[in-house]
N, C-alpha and C positions, 0 to 999 in steps of 0.2 A: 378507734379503740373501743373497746367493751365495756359495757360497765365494770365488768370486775377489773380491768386494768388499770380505771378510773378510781377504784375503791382502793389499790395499792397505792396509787400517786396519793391519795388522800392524806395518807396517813404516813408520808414522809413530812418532818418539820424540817424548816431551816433557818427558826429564828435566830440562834447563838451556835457557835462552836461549841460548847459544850454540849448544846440536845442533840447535836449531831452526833457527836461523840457517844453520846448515851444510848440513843436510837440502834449504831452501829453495835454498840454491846449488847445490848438487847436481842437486835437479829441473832447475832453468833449465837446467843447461848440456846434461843429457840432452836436452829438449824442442826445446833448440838445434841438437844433433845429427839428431835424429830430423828434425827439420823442413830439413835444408841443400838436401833436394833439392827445396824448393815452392818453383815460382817467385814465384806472390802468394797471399798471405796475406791473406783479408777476415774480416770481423764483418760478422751479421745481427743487426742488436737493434733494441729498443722498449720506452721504458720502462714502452710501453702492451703489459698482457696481451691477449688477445681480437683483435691484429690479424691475425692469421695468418702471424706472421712463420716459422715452422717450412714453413708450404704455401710462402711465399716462397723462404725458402732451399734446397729441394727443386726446385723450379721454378726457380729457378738454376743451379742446378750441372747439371740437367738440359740446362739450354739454352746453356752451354759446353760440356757435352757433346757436342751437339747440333753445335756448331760444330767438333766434330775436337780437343776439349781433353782430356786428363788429369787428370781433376777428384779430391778427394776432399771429405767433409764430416765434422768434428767437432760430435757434437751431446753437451754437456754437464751438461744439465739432469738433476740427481739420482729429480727425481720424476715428470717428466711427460716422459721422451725419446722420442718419437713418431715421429721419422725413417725410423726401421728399419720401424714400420707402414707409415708411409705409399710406401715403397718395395718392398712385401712381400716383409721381408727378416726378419721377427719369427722368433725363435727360433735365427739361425744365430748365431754364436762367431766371437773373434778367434781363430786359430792363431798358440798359444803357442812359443813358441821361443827359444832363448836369447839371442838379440840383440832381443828382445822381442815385443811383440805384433801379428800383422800382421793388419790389418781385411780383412773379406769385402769383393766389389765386388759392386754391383746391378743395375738395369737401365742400360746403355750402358757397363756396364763401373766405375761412381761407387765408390769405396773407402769406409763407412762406417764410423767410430768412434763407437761410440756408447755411454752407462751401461745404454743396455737390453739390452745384450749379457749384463752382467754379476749381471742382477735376476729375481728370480724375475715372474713376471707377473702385474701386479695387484699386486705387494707394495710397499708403500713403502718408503722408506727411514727407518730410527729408528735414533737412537745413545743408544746406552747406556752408563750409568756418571756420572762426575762432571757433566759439561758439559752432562747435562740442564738441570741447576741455573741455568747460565748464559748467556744467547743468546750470549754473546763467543765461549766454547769453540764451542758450536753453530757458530758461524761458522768459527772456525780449524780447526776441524778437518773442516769442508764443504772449504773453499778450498782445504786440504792435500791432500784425498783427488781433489779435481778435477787439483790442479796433479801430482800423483802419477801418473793415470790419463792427463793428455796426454802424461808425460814417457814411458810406457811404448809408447807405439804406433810402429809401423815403418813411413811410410808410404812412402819410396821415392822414387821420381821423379812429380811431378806439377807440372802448369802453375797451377792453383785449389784452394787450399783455400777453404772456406765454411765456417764455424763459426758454429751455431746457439746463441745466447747465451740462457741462461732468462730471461723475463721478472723484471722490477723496478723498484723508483724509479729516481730520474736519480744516487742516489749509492748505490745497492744492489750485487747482485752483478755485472750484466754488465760495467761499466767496467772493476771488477777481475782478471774474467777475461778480459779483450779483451788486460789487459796481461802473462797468462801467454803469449799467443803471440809469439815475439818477431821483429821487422821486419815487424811487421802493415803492410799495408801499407794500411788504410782499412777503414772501416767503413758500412752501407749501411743508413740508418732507415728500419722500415716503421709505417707510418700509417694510420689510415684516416680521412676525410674528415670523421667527428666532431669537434667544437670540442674536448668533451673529451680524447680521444685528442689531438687537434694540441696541445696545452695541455703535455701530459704530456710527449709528443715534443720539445716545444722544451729543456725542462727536463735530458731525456735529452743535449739535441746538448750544452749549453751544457756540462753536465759531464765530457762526453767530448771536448770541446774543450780545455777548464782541464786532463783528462790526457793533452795532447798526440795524442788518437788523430784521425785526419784522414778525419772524415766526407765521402766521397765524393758521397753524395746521396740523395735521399727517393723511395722505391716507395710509393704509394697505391694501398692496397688498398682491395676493395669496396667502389671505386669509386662504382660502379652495379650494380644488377640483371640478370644478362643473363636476359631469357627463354627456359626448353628451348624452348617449341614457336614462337614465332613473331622470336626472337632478336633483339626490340627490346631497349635496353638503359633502363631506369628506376631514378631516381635513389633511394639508399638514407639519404643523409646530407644534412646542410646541413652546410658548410663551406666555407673558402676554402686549401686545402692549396696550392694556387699563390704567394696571396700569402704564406702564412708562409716558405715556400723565398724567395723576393724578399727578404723580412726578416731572412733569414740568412744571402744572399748564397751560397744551393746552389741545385744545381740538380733540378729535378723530373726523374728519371730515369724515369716511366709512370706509370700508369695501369690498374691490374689491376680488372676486374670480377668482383662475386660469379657465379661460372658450378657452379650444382648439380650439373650434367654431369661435371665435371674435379674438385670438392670429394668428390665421390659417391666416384669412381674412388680417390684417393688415400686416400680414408676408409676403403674397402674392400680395401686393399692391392696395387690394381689398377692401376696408376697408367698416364694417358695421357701417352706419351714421343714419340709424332710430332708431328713440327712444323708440319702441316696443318691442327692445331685452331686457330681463333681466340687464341684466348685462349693459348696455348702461344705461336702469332706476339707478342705483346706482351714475355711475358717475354725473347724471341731478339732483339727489339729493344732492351729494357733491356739487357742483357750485352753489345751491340757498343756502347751508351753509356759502360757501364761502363767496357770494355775503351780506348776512347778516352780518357776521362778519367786511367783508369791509364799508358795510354803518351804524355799530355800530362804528366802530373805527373815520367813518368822524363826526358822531353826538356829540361824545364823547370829538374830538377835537374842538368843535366847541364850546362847554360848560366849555374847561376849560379857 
């Protein structure tokens, strides 16, 4: 770990239930602060690993970008935060200051928060001391050092936040952290077209429904196979991701295809940001979904 990871763990206490307590209020209302100027507030999760929800939420926020937005993205995944690669953005710093920490922007301007700012590379994260001993500590004092590290970021005035949630079960970490952001205003499941994955997903929506979070709608990833050289698209999964959206009463917001082309580029830190690509058009299509579905839900609140 980095020093500044170290300077986080610092300044968690755990002398009594009540500092703790206090400490936890503390965070919220900074993160409260820090966040007054984002107009919405989303979650990307799944509580399937392996779907690409990280190339999702990247390819998002790109493609409100894309439409003249003020975007930024929180990615909070301890071990595996990938965003800043796939944006080649690896190796730059927040600029620290004393009204806190303001995030670098990347390509179209996107402001990234991210733990890989803060890690040395290649190195994981390990805690040490008592809570080896016990997965409970393990856990509180992951979720502290997470909710510690939103509460510290500047991000200013923007129209989209996007916050990449680490994978997990349907009652693991993301729900939890979905609920450090506060006035979220929805959350966006990605899947892919496998029974299993759809299995997992449903399990994910059900739980983040029981905590009030208001699942916007389901991106299905790799779809299909797009071919580089003759760009017929060939099917990669047996499933029916249609009907399970029906059985959930959400709605299918795309259809993203496996494209090596655009996987390559992001993989390699090179990321393709014009909106001419194929496959770049899908995502710009899901986000004016998106964006409808969020200004039906404000109209709708606004009437009852």
């Amino acid at each position: 770990m980095s020093h500044d990871l170290k300077d986080i763990l610092g300044r968690l206490k755990y002398t009594d239930d009540a500092k703790v307590v206090q400490q936890i209020t503390e965070q919220m209302k900074a993160v409260k602060s820090r966040m007054a100027g984002i107009r919405q507030k989303l979650v990307v999760m799944s509580g399937k690993g392996g779907v690409g929800k990280s190339m999702t939420t990247v390819n998002l926020a790109l493609a409100f970008a894309r439409q003249g937005h003020h975007v930024g993205v929180l990615d909070v995944d301890l071990n595996g935060p990938c965003v800043p690669k796939m944006l080649g953005m690896r190796g730059q710093r927040f600029i620290i200051t004393p009204d806190g920490a303001i995030p670098p922007a990347g390509p179209l301007g996107i402001k990234v928060g991210s733990m890989d700012f803060f890690l040395e590379e290649m190195a994981p994260v390990q805690w040490k001391g008592p809570m080896d001993l016990s997965p409970v500590w393990l856990g509180l004092t992951e979720m502290n050092v997470i909710r510690e590290f939103i509460a510290d970021i500047v991000w200013g005035e923007l129209d989209y936040l996007l916050t990449d949630l680490p994978p997990g079960a349907a009652a693991d970490k993301p729900p939890v952290i979905a609920g450090f952001i506060p006035d979220l205003d929805g959350a966006i499941m990605v899947t892919t077209p496998s029974e299993i994955a759809s299995d997992v997903v449903q399990k994910s929506i059900a739980y983040a429904r029981d905590l009030g979070i208001n699942v916007i709608g389901i991106v299905e990833n790799m779809s299909q196979y797009l071919c580089p050289h003759c760009g017929i698209e060939s099917e990669l999964f047996e499933g029916d991701t249609e009907a399970m959206c029906q059985a959930l009463n959400l709605p299918l917001l795309g259809r993203i295809p496996f494209d090596r082309q655009l996987a390559r580029s992001f993989d390699k830190g090179l990321p393709l940001i014009g909106g001419d690509h194929s496959t770049l058009k899908r995502y710009d299509e899901i986000v004016t979904r998106v964006k409808g579905l969020l200004d039906y839900k404000k109209i709708m609140a606004r009437q009852l």
